[in-house]
C-alpha positions as CSV (number, residue, x, y, z in Angstrom):
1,X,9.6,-4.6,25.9
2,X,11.2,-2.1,23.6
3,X,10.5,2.1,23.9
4,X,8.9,1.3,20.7
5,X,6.9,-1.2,21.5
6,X,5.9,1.1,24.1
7,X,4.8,3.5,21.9
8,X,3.1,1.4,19.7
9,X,1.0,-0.5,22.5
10,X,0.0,3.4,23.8
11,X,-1.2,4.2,20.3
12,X,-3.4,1.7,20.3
13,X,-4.5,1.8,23.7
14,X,-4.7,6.0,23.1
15,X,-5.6,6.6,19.8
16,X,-7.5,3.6,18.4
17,X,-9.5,2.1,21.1
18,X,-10.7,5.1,22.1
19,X,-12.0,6.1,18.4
20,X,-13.9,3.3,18.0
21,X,-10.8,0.8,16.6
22,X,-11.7,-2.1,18.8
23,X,-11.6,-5.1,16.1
24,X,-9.0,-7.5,17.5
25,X,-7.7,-8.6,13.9
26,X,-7.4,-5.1,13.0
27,X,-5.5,-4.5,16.4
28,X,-3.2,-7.3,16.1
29,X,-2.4,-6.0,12.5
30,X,-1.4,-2.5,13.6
31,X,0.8,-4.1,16.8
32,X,2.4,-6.4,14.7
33,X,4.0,-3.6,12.7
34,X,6.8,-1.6,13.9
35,X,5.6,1.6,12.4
36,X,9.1,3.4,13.9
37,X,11.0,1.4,10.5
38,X,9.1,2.9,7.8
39,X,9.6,6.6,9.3
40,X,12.9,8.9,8.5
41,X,15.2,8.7,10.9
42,X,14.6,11.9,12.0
43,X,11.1,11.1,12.7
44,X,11.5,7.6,14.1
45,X,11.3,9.0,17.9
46,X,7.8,10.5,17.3
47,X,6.6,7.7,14.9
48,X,3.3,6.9,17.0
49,X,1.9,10.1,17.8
50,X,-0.9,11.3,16.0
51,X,-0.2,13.6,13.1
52,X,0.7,12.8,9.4
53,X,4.7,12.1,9.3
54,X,6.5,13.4,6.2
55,X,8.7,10.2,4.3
56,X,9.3,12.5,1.5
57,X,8.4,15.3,-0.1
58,X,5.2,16.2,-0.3
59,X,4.2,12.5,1.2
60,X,3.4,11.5,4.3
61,X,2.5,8.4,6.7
62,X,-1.1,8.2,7.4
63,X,-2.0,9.6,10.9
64,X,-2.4,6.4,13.2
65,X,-6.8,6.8,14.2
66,X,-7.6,7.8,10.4
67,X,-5.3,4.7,9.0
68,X,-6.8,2.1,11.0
69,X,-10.5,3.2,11.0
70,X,-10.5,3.5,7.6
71,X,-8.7,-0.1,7.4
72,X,-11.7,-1.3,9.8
73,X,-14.2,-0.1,7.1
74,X,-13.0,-1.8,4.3
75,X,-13.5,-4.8,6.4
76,X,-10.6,-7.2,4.5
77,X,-11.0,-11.0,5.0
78,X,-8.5,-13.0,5.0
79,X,-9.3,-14.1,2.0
80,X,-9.4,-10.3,0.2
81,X,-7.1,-9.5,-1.9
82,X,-5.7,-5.4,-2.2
83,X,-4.8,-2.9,-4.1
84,X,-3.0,-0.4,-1.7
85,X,-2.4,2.8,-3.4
86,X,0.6,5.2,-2.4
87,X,1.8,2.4,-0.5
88,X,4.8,5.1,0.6
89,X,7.6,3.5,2.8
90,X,5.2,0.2,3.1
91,X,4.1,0.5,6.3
92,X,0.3,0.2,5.3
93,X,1.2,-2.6,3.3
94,X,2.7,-4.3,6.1
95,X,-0.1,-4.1,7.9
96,X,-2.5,-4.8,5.1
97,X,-1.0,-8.0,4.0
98,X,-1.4,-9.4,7.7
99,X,-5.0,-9.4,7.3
100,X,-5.6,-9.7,3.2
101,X,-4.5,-12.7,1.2
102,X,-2.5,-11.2,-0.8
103,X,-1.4,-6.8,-1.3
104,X,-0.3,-5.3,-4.7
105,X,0.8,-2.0,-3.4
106,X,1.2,1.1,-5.8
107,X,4.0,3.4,-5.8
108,X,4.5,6.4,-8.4
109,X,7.9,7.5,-6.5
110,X,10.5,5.4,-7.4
111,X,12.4,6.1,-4.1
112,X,9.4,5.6,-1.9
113,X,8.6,2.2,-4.3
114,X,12.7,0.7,-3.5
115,X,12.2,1.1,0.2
116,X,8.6,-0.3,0.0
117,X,10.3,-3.2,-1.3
118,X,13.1,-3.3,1.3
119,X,11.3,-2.8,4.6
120,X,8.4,-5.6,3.4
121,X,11.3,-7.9,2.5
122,X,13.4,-7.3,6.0
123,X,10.0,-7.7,7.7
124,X,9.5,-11.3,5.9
125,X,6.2,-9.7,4.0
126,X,5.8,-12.9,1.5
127,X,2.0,-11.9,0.7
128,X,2.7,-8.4,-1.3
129,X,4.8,-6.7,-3.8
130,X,5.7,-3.5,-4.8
131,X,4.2,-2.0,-8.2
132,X,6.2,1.4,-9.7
133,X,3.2,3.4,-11.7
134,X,1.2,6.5,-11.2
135,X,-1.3,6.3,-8.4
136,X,-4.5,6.8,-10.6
137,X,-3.6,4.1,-12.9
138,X,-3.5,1.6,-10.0
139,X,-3.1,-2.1,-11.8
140,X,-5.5,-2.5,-14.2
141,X,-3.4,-6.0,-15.7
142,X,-4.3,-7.5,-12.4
143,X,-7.9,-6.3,-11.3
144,X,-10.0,-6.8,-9.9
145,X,-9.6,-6.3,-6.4
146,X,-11.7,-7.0,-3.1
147,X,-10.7,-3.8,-1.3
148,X,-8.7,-0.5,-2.6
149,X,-6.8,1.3,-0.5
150,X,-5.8,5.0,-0.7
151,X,-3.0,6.5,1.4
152,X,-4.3,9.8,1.4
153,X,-6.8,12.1,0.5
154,X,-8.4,13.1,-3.1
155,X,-10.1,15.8,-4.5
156,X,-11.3,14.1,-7.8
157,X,-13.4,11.4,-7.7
158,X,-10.9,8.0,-8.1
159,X,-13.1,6.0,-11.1
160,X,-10.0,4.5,-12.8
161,X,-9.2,2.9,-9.6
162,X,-13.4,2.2,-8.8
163,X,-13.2,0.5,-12.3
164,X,-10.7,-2.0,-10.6
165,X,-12.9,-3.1,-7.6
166,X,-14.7,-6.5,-7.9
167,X,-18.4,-7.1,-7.2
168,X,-18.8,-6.4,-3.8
169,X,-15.7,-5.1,-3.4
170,X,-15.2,-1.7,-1.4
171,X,-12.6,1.7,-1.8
172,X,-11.8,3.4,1.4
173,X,-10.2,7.1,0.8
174,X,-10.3,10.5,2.3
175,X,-12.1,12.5,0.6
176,X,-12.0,16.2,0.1
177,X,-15.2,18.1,-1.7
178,X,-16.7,21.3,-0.7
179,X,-15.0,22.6,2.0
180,X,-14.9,19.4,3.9
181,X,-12.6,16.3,4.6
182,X,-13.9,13.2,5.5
183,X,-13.3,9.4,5.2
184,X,-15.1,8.3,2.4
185,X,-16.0,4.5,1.1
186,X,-17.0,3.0,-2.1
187,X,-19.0,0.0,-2.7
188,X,-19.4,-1.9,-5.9
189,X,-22.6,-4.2,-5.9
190,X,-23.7,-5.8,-9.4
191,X,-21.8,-3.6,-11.2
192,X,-22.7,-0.3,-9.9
193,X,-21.4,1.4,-7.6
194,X,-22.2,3.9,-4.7
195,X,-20.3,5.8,-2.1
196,X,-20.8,7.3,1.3
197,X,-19.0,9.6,3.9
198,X,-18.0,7.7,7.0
199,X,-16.5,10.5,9.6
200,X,-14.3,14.0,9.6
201,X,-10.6,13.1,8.8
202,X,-8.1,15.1,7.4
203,X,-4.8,13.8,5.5
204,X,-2.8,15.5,2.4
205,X,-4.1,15.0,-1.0
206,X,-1.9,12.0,-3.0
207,X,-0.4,13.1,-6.2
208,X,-2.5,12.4,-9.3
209,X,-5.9,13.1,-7.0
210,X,-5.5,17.2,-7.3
211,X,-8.7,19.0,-8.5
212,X,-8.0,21.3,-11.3
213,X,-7.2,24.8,-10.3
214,X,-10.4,27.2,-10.5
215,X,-9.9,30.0,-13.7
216,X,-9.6,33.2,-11.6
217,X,-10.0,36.5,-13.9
């Protein structure tokens, strides 16, 4: 066993189990995945601990407990398939594709999209692919989607992306309204949709998802 693996076995065992990630398929997801390889180098010693890693500026890597709770309430089969938006480096992608049918992931940096596309093909990822756009456009030509995943946080409600779910399909997020921060999920049902907050989580806001700034005098 690696350090790494080490790590990664220690996050789950620390992190995830303990805030209510116990789902063996979404476990064996999250271990499968060296998340150390889709880190800077700089950061690749401290990839499992649990804070938001930057990959670029003004980006970051999902904090471990938030990323896989929130991939536990989407609840993919492995039959879904997903629209993972601000995909980053890949790693939720990665991850995602082991337990969807099939991942269209969503990448506005075109940096961030070629190393996406790198690390999922040195990683044998046959089930995804890499799509350059802005994040709030997601992928309209191929809606709909069974689940819709949002590497960070918003501040505006996401209803381009909502208007790319399926029937029955869900949108997991963080979302920031009011003061607060919490994980937030969408559900589509006959057409119409509705949303609740799940628990406190705090992550940085993706680009495209700012709220307008407030006229002062």
């Amino acid at each position: 066993m690696t350090a790494s693996d080490a790590h990664r076995l220690a996050m789950i065992a620390g992190q995830l189990k303990v805030n209510r990630v116990n789902d063996d398929r979404t476990l064996d997801a999250i271990k499968a995945v060296p998340r150390e390889k889709f880190v800077p180098a700089a950061y690749r010693g401290v990839a499992y601990v649990d804070e938001d890693l930057p990959i670029a500026t003004d980006r970051y890597l999902m904090e471990p407990m938030v990323f896989a709770r929130l991939v536990l309430e989407a609840g993919i089969g492995d039959g879904d398939t997903v629209l993972d938006v601000g995909c980053g480096t890949g790693y939720s992608t990665a991850v995602l594709a082991r337990l969807a049918e099939s991942v269209l992931a969503v990448e506005s940096d075109p940096d961030l999209a070629k190393s996406a596309e790198s690390k999922l093909a040195a990683l044998g990822v046959d089930n995804a692919a890499v799509l350059q756009a802005p994040l709030p456009h997601g992928a309209p030509d191929q809606a709909p989607f069974d689940v819709i995943f949002l590497n960070g946080a918003v501040e505006v409600d996401p209803d381009g992306l909502i208007a790319q779910l399926a029937d029955g399909g869900r949108l997991v997020c963080v979302r920031k309204h009011k003061g607060t921060s919490r994980a937030h999920i969408v559900r589509k049902t006959d057409r119409v949709w509705g949303g609740r907050d799940l628990f406190d989580a705090y992550t940085p806001v993706l680009p495209g998802f700012e709220a307008a700034p407030a006229f002062e005098f």
